[in-house]
Gaussian input, Z-matrix of N, CA and C with variables (Angstrom, degrees):
# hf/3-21g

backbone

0 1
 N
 C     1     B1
 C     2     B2     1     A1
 N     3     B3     2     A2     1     D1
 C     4     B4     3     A3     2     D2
 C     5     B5     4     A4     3     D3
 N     6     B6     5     A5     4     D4
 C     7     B7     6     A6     5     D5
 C     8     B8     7     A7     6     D6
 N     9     B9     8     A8     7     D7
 C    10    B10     9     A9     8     D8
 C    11    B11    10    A10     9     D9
 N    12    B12    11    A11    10    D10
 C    13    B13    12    A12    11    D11
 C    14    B14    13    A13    12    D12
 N    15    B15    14    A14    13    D13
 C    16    B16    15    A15    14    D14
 C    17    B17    16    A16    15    D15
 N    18    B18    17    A17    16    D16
 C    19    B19    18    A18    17    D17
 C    20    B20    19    A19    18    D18
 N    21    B21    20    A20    19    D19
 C    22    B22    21    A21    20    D20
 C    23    B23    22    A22    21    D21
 N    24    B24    23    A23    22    D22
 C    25    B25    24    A24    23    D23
 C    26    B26    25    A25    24    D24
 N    27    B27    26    A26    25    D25
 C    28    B28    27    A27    26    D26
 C    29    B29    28    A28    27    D27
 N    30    B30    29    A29    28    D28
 C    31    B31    30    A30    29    D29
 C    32    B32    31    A31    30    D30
 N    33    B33    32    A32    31    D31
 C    34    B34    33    A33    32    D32
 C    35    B35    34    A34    33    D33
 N    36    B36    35    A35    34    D34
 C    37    B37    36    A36    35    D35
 C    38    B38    37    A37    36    D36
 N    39    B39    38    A38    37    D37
 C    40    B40    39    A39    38    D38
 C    41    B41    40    A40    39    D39
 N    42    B42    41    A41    40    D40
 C    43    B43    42    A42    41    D41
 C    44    B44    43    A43    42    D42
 N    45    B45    44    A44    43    D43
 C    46    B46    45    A45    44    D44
 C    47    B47    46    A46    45    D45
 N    48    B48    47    A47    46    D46
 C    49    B49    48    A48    47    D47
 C    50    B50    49    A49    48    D48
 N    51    B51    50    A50    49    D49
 C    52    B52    51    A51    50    D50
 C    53    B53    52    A52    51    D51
 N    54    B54    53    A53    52    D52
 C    55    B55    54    A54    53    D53
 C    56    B56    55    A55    54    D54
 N    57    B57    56    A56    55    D55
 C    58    B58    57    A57    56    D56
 C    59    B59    58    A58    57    D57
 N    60    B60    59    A59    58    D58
 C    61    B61    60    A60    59    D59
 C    62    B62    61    A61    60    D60
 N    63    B63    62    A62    61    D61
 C    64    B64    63    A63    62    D62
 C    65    B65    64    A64    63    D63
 N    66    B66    65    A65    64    D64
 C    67    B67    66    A66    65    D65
 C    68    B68    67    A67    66    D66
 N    69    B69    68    A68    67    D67
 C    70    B70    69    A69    68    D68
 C    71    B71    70    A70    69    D69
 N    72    B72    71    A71    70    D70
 C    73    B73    72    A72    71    D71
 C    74    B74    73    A73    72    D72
 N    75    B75    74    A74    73    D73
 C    76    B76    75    A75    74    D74
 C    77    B77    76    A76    75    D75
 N    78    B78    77    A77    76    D76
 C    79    B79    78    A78    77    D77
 C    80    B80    79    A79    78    D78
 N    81    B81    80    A80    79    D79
 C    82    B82    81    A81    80    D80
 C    83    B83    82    A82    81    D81
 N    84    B84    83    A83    82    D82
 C    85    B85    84    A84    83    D83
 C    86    B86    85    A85    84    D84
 N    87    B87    86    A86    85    D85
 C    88    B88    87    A87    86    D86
 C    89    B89    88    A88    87    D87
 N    90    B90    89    A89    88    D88
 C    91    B91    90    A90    89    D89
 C    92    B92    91    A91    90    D90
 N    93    B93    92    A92    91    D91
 C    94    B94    93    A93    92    D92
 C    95    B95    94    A94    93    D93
 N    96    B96    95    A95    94    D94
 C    97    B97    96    A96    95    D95
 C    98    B98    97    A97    96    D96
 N    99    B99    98    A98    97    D97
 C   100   B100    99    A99    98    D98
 C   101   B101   100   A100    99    D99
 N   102   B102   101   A101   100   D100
 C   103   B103   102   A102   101   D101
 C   104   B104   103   A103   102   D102
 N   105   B105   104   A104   103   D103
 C   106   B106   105   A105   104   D104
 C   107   B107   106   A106   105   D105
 N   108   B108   107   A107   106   D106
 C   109   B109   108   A108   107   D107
 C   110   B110   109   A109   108   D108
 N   111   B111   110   A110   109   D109
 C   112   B112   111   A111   110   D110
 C   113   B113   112   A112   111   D111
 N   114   B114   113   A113   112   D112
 C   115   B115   114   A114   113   D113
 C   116   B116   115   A115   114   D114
 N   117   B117   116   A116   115   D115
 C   118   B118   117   A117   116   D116
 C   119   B119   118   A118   117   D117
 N   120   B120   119   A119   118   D118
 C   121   B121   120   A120   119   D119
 C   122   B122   121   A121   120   D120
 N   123   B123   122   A122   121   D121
 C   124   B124   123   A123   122   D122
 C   125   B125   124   A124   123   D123
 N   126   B126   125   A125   124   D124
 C   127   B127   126   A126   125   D125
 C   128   B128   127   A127   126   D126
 N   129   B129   128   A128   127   D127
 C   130   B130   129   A129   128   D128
 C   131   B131   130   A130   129   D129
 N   132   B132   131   A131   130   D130
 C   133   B133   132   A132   131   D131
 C   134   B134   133   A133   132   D132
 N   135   B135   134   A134   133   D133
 C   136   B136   135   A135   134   D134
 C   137   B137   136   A136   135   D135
 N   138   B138   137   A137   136   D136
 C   139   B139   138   A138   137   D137
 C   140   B140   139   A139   138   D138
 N   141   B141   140   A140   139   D139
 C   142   B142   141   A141   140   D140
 C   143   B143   142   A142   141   D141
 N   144   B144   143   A143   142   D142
 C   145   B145   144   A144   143   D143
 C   146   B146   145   A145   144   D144
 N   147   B147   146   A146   145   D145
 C   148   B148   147   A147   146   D146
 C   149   B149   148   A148   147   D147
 N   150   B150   149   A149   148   D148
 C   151   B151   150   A150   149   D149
 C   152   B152   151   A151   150   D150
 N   153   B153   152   A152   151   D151
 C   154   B154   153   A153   152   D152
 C   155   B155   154   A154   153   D153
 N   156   B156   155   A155   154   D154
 C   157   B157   156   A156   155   D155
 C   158   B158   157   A157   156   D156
 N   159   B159   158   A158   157   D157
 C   160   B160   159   A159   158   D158
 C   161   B161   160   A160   159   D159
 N   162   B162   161   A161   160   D160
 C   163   B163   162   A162   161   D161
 C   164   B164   163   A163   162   D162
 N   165   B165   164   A164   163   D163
 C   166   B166   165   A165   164   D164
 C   167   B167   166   A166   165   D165
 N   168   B168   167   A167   166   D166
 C   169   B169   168   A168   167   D167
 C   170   B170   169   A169   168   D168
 N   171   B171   170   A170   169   D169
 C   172   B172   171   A171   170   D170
 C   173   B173   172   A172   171   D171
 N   174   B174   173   A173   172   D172
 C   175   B175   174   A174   173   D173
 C   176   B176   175   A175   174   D174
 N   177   B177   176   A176   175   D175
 C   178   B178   177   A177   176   D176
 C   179   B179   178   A178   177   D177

   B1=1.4640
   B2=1.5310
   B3=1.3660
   B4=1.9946
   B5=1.5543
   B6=1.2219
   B7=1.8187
   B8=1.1095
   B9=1.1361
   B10=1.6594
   B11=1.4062
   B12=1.1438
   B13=1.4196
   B14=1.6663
   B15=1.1949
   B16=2.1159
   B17=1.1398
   B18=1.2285
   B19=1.7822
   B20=1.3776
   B21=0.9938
   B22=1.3849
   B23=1.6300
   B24=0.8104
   B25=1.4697
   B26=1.5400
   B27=1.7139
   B28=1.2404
   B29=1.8853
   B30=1.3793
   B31=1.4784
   B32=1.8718
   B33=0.9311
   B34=1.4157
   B35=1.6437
   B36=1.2670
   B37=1.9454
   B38=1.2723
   B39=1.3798
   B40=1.5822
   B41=2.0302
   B42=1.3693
   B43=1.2273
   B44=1.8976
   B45=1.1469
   B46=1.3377
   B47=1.3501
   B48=1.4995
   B49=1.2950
   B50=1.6879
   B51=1.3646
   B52=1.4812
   B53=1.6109
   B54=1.0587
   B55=1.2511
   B56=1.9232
   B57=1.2110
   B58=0.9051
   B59=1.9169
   B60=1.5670
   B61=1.6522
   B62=1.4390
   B63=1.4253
   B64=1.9983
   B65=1.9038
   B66=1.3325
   B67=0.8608
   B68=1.6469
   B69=1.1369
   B70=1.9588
   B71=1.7586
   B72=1.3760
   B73=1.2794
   B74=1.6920
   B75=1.4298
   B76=1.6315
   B77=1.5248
   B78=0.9938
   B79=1.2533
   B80=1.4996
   B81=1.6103
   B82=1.7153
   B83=1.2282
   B84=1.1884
   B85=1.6682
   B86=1.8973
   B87=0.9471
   B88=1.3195
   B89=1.4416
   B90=1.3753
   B91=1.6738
   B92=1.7083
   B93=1.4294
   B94=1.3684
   B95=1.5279
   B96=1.5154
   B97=1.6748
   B98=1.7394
   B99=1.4800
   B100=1.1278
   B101=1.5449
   B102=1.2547
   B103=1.3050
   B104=1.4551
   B105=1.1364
   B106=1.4533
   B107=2.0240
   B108=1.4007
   B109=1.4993
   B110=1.4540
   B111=1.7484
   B112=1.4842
   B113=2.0941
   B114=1.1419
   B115=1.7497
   B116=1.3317
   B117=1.4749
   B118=1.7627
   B119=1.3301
   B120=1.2867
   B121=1.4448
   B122=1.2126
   B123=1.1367
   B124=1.3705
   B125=1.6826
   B126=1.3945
   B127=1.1430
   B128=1.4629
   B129=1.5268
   B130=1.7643
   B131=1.6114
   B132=1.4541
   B133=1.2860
   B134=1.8307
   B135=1.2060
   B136=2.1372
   B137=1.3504
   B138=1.1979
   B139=1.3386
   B140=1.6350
   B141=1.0727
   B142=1.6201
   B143=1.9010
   B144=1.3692
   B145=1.7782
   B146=1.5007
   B147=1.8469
   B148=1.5241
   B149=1.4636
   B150=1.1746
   B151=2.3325
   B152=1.3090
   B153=1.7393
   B154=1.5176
   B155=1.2635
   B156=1.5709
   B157=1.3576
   B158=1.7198
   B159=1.5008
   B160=1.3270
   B161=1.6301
   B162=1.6201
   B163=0.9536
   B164=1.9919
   B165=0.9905
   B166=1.6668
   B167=0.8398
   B168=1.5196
   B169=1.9792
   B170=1.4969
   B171=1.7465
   B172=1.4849
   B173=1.3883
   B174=1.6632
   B175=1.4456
   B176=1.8515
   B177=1.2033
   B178=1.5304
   B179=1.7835
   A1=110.67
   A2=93.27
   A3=96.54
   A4=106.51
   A5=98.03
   A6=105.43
   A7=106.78
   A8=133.44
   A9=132.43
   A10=116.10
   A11=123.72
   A12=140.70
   A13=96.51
   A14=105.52
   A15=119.10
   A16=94.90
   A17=102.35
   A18=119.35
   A19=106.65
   A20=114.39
   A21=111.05
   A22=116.19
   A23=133.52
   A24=139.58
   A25=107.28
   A26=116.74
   A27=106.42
   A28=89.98
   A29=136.96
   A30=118.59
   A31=103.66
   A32=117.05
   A33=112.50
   A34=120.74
   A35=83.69
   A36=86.97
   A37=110.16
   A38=119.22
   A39=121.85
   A40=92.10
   A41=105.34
   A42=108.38
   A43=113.06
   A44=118.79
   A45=125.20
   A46=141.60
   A47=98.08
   A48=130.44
   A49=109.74
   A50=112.13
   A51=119.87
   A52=79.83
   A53=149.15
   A54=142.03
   A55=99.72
   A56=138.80
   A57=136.80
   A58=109.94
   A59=95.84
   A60=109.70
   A61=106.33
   A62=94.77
   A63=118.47
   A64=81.60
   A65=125.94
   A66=132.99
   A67=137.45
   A68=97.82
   A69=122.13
   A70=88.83
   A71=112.69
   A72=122.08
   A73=99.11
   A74=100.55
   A75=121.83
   A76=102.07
   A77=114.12
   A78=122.11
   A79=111.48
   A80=109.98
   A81=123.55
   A82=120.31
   A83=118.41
   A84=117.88
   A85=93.21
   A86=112.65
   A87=121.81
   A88=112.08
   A89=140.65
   A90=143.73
   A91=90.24
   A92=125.04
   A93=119.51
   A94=114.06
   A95=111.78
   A96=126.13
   A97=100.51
   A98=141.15
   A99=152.26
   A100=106.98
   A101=159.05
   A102=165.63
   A103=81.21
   A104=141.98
   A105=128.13
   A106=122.99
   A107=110.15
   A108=107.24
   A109=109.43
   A110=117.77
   A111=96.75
   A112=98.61
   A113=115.10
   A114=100.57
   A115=118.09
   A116=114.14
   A117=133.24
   A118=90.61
   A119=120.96
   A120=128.79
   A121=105.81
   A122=130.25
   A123=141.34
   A124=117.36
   A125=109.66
   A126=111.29
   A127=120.53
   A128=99.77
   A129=99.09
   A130=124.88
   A131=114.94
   A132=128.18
   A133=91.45
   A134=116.38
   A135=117.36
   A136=84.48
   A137=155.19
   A138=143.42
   A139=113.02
   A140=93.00
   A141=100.92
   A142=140.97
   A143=84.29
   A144=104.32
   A145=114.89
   A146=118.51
   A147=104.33
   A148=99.92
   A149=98.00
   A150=80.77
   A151=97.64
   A152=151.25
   A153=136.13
   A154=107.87
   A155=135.94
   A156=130.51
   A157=91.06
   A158=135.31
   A159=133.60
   A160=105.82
   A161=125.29
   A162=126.88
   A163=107.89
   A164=120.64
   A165=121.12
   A166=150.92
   A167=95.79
   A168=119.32
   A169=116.89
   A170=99.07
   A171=106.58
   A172=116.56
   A173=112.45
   A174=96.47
   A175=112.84
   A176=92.57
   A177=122.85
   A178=95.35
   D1=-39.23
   D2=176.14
   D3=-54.54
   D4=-63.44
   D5=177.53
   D6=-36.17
   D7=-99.97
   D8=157.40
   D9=29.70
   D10=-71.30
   D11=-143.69
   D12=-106.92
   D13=-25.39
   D14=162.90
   D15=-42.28
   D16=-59.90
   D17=-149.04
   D18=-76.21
   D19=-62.50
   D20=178.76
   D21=-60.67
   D22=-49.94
   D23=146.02
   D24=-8.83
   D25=-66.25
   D26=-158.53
   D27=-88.41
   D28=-25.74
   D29=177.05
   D30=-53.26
   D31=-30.06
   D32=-179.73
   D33=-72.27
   D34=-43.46
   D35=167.77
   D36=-68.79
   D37=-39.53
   D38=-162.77
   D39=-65.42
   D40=-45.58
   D41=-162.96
   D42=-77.79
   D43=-22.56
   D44=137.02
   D45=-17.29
   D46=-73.12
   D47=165.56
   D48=-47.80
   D49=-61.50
   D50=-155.69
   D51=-75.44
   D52=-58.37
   D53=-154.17
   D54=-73.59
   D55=-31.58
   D56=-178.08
   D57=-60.73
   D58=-38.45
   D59=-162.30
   D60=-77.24
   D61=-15.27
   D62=-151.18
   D63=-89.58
   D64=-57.41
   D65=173.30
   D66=-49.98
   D67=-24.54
   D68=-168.90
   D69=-93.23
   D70=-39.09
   D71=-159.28
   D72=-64.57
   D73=-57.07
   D74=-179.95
   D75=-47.37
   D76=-47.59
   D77=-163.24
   D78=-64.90
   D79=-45.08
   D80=165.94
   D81=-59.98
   D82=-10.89
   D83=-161.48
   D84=-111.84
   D85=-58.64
   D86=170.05
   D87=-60.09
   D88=12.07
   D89=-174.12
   D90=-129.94
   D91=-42.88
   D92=174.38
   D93=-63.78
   D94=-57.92
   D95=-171.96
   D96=-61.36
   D97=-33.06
   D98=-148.56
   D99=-118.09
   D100=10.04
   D101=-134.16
   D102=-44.81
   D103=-99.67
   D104=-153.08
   D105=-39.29
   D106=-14.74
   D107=163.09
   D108=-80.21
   D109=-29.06
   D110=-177.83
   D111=-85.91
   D112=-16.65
   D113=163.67
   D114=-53.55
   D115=-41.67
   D116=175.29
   D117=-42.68
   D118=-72.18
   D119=-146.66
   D120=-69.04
   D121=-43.30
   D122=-169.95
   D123=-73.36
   D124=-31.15
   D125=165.93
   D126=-76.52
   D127=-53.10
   D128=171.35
   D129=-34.15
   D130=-45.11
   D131=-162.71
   D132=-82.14
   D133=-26.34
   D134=177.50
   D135=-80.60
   D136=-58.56
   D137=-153.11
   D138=-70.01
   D139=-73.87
   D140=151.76
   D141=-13.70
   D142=-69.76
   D143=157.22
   D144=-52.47
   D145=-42.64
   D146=-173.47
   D147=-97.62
   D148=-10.62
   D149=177.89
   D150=-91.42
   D151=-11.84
   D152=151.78
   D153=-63.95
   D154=-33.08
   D155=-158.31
   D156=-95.11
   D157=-35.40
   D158=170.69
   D159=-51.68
   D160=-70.99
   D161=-168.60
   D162=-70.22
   D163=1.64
   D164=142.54
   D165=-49.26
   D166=-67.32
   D167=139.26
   D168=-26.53
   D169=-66.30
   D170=-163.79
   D171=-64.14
   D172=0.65
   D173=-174.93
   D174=-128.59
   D175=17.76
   D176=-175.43
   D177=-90.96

C-alpha cells in the first residue's frame, strides 16, 4: 500500500513538473512571436525589482 501511494505521489509530481515546463515553454514562444508581451514582461519584472528594493529601504 506504501508502494502504491510512492507511485502515485511521484506521477503527480512528475505531472506537475511537465505541466510547469509545458507552461514556461508557452510562455517563450508566445514572448518571441508577440514582441510587445515580452516588453510586458520585461517591464513588470523592472517595476517589480524597484517596489521590493523601495519597500527594503522602507523597512530598514
Amino acid at each position: 500500500m506504501k508502494k502504491l501511494l510512492r507511485i502515485f505521489a511521484a506521477v503527480f509530481i512528475y505531472a506537475g513538473i511537465l505541466a510547469g515546463c509545458m507552461a514556461a515553454l508557452l510562455l517563450l514562444i508566445l514572448m518571441v512571436r508577440f514582441p510587445p508581451l515580452l516588453i510586458a514582461v520585461v517591464l513588470s519584472g523592472w517595476i517589480f525589482s524597484r517596489l521590493r528594493n523601495a519597500s527594503d529601504k522602507k523597512s530598514d
